[in-house]
C-alpha positions in Angstrom: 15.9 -7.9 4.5 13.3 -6.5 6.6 10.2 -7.9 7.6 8.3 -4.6 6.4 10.6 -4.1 3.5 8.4 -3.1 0.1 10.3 -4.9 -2.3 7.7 -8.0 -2.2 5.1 -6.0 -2.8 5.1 -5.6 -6.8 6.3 -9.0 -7.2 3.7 -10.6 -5.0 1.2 -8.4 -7.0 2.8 -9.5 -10.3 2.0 -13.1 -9.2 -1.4 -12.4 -8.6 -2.2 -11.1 -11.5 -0.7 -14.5 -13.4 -2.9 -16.5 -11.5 -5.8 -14.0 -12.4 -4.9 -14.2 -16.3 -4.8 -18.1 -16.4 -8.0 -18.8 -14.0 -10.0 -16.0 -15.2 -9.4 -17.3 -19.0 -10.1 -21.2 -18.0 -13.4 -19.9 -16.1 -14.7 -17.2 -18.0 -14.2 -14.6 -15.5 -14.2 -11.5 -18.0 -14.5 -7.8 -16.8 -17.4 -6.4 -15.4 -19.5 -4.3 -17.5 -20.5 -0.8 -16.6 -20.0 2.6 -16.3 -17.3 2.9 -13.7 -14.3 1.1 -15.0 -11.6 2.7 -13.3 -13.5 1.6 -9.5 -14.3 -2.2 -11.0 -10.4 -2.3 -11.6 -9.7 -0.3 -8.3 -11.3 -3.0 -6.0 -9.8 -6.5 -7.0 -5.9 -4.5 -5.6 -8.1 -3.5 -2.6 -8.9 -6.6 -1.4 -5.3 -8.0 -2.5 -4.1 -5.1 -0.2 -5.5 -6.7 2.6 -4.1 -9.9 1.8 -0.8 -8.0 1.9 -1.9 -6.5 5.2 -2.7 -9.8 7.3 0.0 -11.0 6.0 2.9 -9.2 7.4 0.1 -9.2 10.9 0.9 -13.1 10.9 4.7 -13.1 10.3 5.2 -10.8 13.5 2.2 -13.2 15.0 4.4 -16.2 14.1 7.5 -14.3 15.7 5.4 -13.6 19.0 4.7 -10.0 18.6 0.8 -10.5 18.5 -2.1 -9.2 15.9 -1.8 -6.2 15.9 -0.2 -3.0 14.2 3.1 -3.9 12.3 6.3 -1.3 12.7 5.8 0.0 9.1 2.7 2.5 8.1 2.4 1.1 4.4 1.6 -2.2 5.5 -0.8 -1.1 8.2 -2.5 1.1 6.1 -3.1 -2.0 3.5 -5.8 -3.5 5.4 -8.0 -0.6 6.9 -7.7 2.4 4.3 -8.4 -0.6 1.9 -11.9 -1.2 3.7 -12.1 2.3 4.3 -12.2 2.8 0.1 -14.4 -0.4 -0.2 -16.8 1.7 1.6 -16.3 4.7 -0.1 -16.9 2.9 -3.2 -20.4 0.7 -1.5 -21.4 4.4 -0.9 -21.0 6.0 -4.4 -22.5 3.5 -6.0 -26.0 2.7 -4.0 -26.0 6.9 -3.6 -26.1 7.0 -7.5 -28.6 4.4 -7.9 -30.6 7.1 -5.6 -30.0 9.9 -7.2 -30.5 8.0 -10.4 -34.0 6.6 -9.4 -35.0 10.4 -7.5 -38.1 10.3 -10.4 -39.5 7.0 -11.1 -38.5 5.6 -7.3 -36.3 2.4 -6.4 -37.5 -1.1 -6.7 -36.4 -1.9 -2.9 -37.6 -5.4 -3.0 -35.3 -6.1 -6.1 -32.3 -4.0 -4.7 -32.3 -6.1 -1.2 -32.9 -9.8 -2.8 -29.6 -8.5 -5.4 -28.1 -7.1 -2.4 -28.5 -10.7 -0.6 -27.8 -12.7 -3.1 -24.7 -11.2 -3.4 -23.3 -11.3 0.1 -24.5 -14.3 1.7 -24.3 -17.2 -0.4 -20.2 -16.8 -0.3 -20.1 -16.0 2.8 -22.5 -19.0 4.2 -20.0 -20.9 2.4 -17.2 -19.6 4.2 -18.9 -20.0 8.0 -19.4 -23.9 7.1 -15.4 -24.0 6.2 -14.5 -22.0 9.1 -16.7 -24.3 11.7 -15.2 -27.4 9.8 -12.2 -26.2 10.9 -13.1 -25.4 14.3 -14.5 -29.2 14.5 -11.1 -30.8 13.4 -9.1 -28.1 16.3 -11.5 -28.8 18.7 -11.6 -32.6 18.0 -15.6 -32.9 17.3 -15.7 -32.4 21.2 -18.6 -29.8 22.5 -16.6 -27.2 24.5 -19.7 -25.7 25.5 -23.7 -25.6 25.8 -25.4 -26.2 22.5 -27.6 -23.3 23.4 -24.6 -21.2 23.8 -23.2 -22.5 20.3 -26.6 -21.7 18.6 -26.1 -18.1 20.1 -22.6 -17.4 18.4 -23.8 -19.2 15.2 -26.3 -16.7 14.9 -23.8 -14.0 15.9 -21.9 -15.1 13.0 -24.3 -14.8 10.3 -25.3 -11.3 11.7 -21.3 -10.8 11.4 -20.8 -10.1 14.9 -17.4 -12.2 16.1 -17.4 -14.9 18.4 -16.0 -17.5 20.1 -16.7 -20.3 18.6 -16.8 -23.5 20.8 -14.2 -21.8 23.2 -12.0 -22.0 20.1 -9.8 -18.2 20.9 -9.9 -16.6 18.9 -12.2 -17.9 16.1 -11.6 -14.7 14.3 -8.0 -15.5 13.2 -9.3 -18.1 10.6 -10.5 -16.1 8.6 -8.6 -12.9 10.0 -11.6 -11.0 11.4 -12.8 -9.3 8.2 -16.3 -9.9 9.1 -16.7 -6.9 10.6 -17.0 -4.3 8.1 -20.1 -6.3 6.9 -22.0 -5.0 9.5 -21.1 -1.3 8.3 -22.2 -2.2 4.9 -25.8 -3.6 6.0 -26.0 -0.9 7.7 -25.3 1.5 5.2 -27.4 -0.7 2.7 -30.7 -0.4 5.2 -30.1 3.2 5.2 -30.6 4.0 2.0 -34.5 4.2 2.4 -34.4 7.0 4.7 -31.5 8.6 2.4 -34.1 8.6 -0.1 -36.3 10.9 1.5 -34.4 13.2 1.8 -33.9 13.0 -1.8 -37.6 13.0 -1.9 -37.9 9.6 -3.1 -40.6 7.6 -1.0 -40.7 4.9 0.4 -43.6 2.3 2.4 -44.4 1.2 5.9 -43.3 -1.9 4.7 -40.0 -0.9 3.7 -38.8 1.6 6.3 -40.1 -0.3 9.3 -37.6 -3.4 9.0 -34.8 -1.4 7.3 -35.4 0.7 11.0 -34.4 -2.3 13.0 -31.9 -3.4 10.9 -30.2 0.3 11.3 -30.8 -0.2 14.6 -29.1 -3.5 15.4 -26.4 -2.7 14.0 -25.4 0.2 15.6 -26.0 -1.1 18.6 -23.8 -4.1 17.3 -21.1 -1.6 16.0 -20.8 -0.1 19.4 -20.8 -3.3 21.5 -18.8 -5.5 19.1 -16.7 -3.4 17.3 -16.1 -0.3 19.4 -12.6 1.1 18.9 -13.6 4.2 16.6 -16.6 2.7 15.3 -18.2 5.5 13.9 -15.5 7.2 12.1 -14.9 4.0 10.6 -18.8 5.3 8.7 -16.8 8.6 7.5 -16.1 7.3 4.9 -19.9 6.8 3.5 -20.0 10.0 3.3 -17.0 10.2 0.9 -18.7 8.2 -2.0 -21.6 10.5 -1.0 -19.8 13.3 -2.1 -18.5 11.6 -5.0 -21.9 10.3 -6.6 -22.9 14.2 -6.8 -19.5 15.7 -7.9 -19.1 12.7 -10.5 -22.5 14.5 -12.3 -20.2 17.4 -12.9 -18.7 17.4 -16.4 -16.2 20.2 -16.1 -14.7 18.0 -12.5 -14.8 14.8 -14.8 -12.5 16.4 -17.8 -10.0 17.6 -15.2 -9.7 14.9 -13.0 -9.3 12.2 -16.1 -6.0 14.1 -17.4 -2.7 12.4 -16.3 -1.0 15.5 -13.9 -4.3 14.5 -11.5 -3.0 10.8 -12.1 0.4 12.1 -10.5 -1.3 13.4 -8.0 -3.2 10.8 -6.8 -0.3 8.4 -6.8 1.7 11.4 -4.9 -1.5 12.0 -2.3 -1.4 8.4 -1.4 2.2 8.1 -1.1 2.0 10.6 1.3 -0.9 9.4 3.2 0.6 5.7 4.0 4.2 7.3 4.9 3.1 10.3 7.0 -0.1 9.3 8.8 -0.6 6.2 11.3 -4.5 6.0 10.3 -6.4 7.3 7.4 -9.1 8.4 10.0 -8.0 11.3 10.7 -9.0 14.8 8.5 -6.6 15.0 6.9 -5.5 11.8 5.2 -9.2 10.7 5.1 -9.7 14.1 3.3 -6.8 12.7 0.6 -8.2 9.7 0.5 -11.2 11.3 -0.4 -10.0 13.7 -3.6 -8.3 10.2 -4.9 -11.3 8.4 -4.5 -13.3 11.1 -6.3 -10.9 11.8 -9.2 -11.2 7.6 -9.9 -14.7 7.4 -9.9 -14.6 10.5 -12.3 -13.0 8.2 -14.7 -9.1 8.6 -13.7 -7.4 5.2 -14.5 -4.1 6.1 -12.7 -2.1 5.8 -16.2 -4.0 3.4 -17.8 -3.6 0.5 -15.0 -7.2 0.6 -13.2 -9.0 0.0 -16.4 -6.3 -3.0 -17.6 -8.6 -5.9 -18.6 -6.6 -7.9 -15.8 -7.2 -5.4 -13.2 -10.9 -5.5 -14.1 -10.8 -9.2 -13.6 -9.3 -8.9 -10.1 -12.1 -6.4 -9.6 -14.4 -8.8 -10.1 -13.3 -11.8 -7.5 -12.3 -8.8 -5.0 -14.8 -10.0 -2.8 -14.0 -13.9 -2.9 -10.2 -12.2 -2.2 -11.4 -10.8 0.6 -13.5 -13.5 2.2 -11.1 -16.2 1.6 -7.4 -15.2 1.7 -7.7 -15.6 5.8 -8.9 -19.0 5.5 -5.5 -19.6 2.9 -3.1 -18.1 4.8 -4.5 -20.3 8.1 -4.6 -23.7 6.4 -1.5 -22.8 4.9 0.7 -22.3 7.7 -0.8 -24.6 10.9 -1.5 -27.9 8.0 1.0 -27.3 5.5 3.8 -25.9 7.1 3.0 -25.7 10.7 3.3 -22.9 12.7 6.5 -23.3 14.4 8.3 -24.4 10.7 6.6 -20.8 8.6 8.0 -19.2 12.2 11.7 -20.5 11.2 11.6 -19.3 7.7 13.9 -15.7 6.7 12.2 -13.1 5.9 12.8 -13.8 1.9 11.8 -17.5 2.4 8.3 -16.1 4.0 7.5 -13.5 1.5 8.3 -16.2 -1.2 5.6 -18.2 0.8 3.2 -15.6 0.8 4.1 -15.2 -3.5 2.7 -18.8 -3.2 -0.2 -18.6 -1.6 -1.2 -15.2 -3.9 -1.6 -17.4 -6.6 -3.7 -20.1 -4.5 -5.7 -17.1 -3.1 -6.4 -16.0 -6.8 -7.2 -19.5 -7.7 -9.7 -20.6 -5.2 -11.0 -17.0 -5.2 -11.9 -17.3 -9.0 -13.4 -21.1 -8.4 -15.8 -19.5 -5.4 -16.6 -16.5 -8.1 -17.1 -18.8 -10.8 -19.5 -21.4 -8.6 -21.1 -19.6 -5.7 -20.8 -15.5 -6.2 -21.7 -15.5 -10.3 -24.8 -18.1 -9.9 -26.1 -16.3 -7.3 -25.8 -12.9 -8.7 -28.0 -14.3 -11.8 -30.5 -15.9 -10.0 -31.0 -12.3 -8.0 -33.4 -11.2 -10.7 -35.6 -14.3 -10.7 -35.6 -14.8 -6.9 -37.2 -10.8 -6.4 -39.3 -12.2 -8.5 -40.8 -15.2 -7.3 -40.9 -13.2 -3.5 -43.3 -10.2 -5.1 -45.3 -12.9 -5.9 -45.1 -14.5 -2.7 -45.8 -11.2 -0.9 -48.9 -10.3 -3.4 -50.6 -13.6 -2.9 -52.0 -12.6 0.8 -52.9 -9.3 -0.7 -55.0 -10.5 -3.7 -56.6 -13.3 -2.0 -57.5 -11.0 0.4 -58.8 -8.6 -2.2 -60.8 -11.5 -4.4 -64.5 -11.3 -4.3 -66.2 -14.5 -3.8 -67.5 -16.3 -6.5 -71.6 -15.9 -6.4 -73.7 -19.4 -6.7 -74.9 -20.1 -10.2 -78.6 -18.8 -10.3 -79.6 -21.3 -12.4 -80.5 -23.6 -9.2 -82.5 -21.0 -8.5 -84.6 -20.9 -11.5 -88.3 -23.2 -11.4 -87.5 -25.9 -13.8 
């Protein structure tokens, strides 16, 4: 059996969805609620993709080929045409909230305190795990200056990799997925200035910081993540696309009937077998038509909008966070890395069915307790900060209170 072989692949997927059935019933996890079912169902086998992906990137790691590209286009193309759909999909939807709001305007306050709430808690959560671990390989022992420490912490949380506490590389704990973050605050700051040119206006107060946040990080995208940084953006413009041809009622009734189902499942067969990289025009241009023909409401035969599938969708973001910290733990604590090294290439893929379900499992805790709570206290935390933001302004703005007169009056 080869190391690339596709054989695991459905079962390993099978497994997952198990684990999501059982966890997502004993938590609560139901599907999301919305308009787009057939993305909601599309993202939770996104991020298990890239599971799949870094996966097979560790087994030729363990047999001392490196991180890198594995000798098999499907399973490269798991982990960056994933991300490069995720972003697609970040695109379509914030570009339909503005197209949306192109009369009454966008609540911007609201939209950045969701958009926080939303990323950061989990992933706060996950930097304190990953410099617990760093603190147990490095034995507790400072490696270097504090100030320099400070430095990469910050780094970190402005998800820009680095060494931490000469710990290299840092990344592979929780297999570098930070990285696309910073494309997707990015995009998120943008949206202000996309809005004008949908007419939709904004304040000084809004498009000056969003400015600086564009700005940092594209400066950060071309001195931290270089290697084709930009085109790696392409597909923004994708969802883009998508959010105004999804308007289109004629496009919708044609691309929800089951021949374009075929030929979605036909244009990415050929677009993982024929093309090393899905950013190039042509395969990104695939990518594309399949991405828009989902969001138009094509459930591939049915399986996109599966109540399971939906489920996924939901802890697709714990999935992707985490299943870099499982796979790490699992194999230099549990097994070791010399042991999972030793293991056929059956034994390891039975591994890897394993830790699907522990991904699924911890993934739907971190959902249930971090990435849910959060999302509901986005409303009341936009709240509480207009207020905070108001109260300069209206104590500014309060006349002062004249003396009574009556101390004026002769008694």
């Amino acid at each position: 059996m080869s190391p690339v072989s596709l054989l695991p692949i459905l079962p390993i997927i099978l497994i997952a969805l198990v684990a999501m059935k059982l966890a997502g019933s004993a938590l609560g996890i139901k599907p999301a609620e919305g308009s787009f079912a057939s993305i909601d169902g599309l993202r939770g086998y996104l991020a298990f993709f890239v599971f799949l992906h870094h996966s097979c990137l560790w087994y030729f790691l363990l047999h001392g080929y490196g991180w890198g590209h594995p000798p098999s286009y499907i399973y490269d193309h798991f982990g960056p045409t994933s991300v490069c759909v995720f972003f697609m999909i970040t695109s379509f939807l914030f570009f339909s909230k503005l197209l949306d709001a192109r009369d009454k305007g966008v609540d911007w306050l609201k939209l950045y305190v969701s958009r926080f709430l939303r990323i950061m808690p989990l992933y706060a959560a996950t930097m304190l795990l990953m410099y617990f671990i760093v603190g147990i390989l490095t034995h507790l022992t400072l490696r270097e200056p504090l100030s320099v420490l400070l430095i990469k912490t910050l780094k970190w949380f402005t998800f820009i990799q680095a060494d931490v506490n000469a710990l290299v590389p840092t990344w592979l704990i929780n297999a570098g997925v930070v990285w696309s973050l910073a494309f997707e605050w990015a995009f998120y700051c943008s949206l202000p200035f996309i809005g004008l040119l949908l007419k939709i206006k904004s304040s000084i107060n809004v498009l000056v910081p969003a400015l600086g946040v564009v700005i940092f990080f594209i400066w950060a995208i071309a001195e931290f993540y270089p290697g084709g940084g930009f085109t790696r953006a392409a597909p923004f413009l994708s969802g883009m696309l998508a959010a105004i041809l999804v308007r289109n009622s004629k496009i919708k009734k044609v691309a929800s009937s089951p021949f374009v189902s075929a030929l979605i499942l036909a244009m990415v067969v050929v677009v993982l077998t024929f093309f090393s990289s899905v950013y190039s025009f042509y395969p990104l241009l695939m990518m594309t038509i399949v991405f828009i023909a989902i969001a138009c409401g094509n459930n591939v035969f049915g399986v996109l909008t599966l109540s399971i599938s939906r489920r996924l969708g939901q802890i697709s973001y714990s999935i992707y966070l985490l299943h870099g910290f499982v796979l790490f733990i699992a194999f230099r604590w549990i097994w070791g890395f010399k042991k999972i090294g030793q293991l056929s290439v059956l034994q390891y893929w039975m591994v890897i069915g394993a830790l699907a379900m522990v991904v699924v499992i911890v993934s739907s805790l971190c959902y249930r307790f971090i990435e849910r709570p959060s999302q509901d206290a986005a409303p009341g935390a936009a709240k509480k900060i207009r207020v905070w933001l108001a109260w300069p302004v209206s104590f500014m703005k309060r006349k002062p209170a004249l003396p009574s007169q009556d101390i004026l009056r002769e008694r």
